[in-house]
Structure formats: structure tokens, C-alpha cells
C-alpha positions in Angstrom: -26.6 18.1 -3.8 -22.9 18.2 -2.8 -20.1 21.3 -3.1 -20.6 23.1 -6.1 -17.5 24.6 -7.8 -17.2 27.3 -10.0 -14.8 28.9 -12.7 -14.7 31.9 -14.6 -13.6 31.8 -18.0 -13.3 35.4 -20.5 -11.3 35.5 -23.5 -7.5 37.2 -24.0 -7.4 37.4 -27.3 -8.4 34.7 -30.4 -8.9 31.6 -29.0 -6.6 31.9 -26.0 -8.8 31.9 -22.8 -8.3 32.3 -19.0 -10.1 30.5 -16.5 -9.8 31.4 -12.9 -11.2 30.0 -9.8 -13.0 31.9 -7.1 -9.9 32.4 -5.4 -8.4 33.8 -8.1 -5.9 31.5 -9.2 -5.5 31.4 -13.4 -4.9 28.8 -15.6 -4.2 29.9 -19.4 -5.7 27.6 -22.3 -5.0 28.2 -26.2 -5.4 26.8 -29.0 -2.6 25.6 -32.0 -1.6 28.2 -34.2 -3.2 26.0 -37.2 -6.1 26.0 -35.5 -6.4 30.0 -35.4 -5.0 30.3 -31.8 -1.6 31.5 -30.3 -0.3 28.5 -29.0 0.6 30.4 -25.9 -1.3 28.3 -23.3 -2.2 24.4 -22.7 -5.1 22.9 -24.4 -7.8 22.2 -22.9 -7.6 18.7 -23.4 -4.2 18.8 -21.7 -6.2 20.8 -18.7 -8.3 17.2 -18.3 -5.2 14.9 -17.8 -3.4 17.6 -15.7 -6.8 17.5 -13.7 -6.4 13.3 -13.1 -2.7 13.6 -12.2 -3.4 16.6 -10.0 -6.1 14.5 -8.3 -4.7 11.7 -8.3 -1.3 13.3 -7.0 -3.1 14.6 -4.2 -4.3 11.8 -2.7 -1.7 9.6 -3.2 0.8 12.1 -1.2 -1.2 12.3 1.5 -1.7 8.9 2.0 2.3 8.6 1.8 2.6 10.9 4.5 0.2 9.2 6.6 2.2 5.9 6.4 5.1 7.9 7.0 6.8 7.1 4.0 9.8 10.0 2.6 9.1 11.4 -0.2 12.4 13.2 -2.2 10.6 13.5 -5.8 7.8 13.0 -6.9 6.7 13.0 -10.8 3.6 11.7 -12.5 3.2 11.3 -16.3 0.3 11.0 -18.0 -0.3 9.7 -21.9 -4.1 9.8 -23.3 -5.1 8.1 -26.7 -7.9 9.8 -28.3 -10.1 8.5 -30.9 -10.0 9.6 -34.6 -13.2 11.6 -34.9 -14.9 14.4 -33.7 -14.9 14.7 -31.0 -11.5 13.6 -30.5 -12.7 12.0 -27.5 -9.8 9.7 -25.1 -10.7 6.3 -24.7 -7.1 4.7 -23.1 -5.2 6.6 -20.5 -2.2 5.7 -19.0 -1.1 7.7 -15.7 2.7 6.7 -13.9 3.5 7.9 -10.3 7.7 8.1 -9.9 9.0 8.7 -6.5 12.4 8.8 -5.2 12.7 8.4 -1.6 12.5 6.7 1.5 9.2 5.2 0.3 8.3 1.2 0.2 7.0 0.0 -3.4 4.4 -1.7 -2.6 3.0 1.0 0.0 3.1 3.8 -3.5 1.1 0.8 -5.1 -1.7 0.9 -2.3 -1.7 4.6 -2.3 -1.7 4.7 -5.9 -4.6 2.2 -5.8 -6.7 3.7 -3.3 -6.5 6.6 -5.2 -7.9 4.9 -8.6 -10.4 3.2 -6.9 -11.7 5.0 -4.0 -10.2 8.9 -3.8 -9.5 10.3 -7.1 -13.2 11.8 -8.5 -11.7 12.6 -11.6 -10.7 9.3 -12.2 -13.9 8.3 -11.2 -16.0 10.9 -13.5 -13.5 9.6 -16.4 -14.1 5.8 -15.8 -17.8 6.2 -15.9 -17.3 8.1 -19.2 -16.0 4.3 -20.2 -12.7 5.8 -20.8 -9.6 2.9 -19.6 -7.9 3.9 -17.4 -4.1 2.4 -16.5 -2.1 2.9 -13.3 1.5 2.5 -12.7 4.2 3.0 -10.2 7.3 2.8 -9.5 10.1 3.9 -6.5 13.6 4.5 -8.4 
């Protein structure tokens, strides 16, 4: 068996909930006020797609800065489509790396690539859930 990771999650108040990692960083997660929470923190769901672009985001810098490519801004956007049932599981997701810089297009594409299909393990724990996944990028 490999790393394992752990998380502690308690409860603030109604449905709004904060997980923190063993070093003690905090993430907050609430529900809609229609749903009985305080809308005061992401959703969880939110939390999963943050998790691919955060991957994702992490790889793909490094291997910029390995092929010495300048980096001046960096944004990633990410769109899920979720079925219409319960659970309201994705099944399409589109992510989009933006970089302004000193940075050759087709070198973001291999990073971005690499990243989809070698790096990423959220990507790779989301594809073998069978959900699509869709990479783009672009240098502006």
C-alpha cells in the first residue's frame, strides 16, 4: 500500500463543515441556503474540481519550469456537467490552463498533456470513475 492521507472534518454550525489536513491547513465547505446551510463556504462538489485544477496545476508548472519556460499568469478554469439525478454525479468535465508569458504553446500543450495522462491522480481517479474528461490550453 502507498501514502496514506488523512483529513479531519467537524462541523461549524448547520451544514457548514471544516476539513483540515494534518498540517493544519482549513478548507470551509457549506451547503446552499435552500438546502438548510449558510452558504458561507464552497461545496463540496466545487472542492472535487478545485482538487483536478489544483493537481493538474501542479504538475503542469513544474514541468514549465523545467523547460524553462516564463510564466507571468497563470489561470485554470474548470466547468463540470453533472447528471440529473441523485446523485448528481459529473459525467463531462472541461478543465482550460491560461498562461501569459514567456511560454511556447505547444510546450503548455505537452505539460498540460503529461499532466492528463501520466501526472495528475485526480484526473486519473476521475477518468476511471468513466467521467470525460477535456483539456485545453492556450498562451495569450
Amino acid at each position: 500500500m502507498g501514502n496514506t492521507v488523512k483529513i479531519n472534518l467537524r462541523r461549524v454550525n448547520e451544514l457548514q463543515l471544516e476539513a483540515t489536513n494534518t498540517l493544519g491547513r482549513r478548507i470551509v465547505m457549506d451547503a446552499p441556503v435552500a438546502h438548510g446551510g449558510t452558504d458561507e463556504g464552497v461545496r463540496p462538489i466545487e472542492v472535487l474540481l478545485m482538487s483536478l485544477a489544483g493537481c493538474a496545476s501542479v504538475d503542469v508548472l513544474t514541468i514549465l519550469t523545467k523547460q524553462r519556460q516564463i510564466v507571468n499568469d497563470y489561470q485554470v478554469s474548470v466547468e463540470g456537467d453533472r447528471i440529473d439525478a441523485v446523485p448528481a454525479v459529473f459525467e463531462a468535465i472541461r478543465i482550460h490552463f491560461q498562461v501569459r508569458g514567456d511560454v511556447e504553446a505547444y510546450k503548455l500543450a505537452e505539460a498540460v498533456k503529461l499532466s492528463a495522462e501520466k501526472y495528475c491522480s485526480v484526473a486519473a481517479m476521475l477518468t476511471a470513475a468513466g467521467i470525460q474528461l477535456t483539456w485545453t490550453s492556450a498562451v495569450v
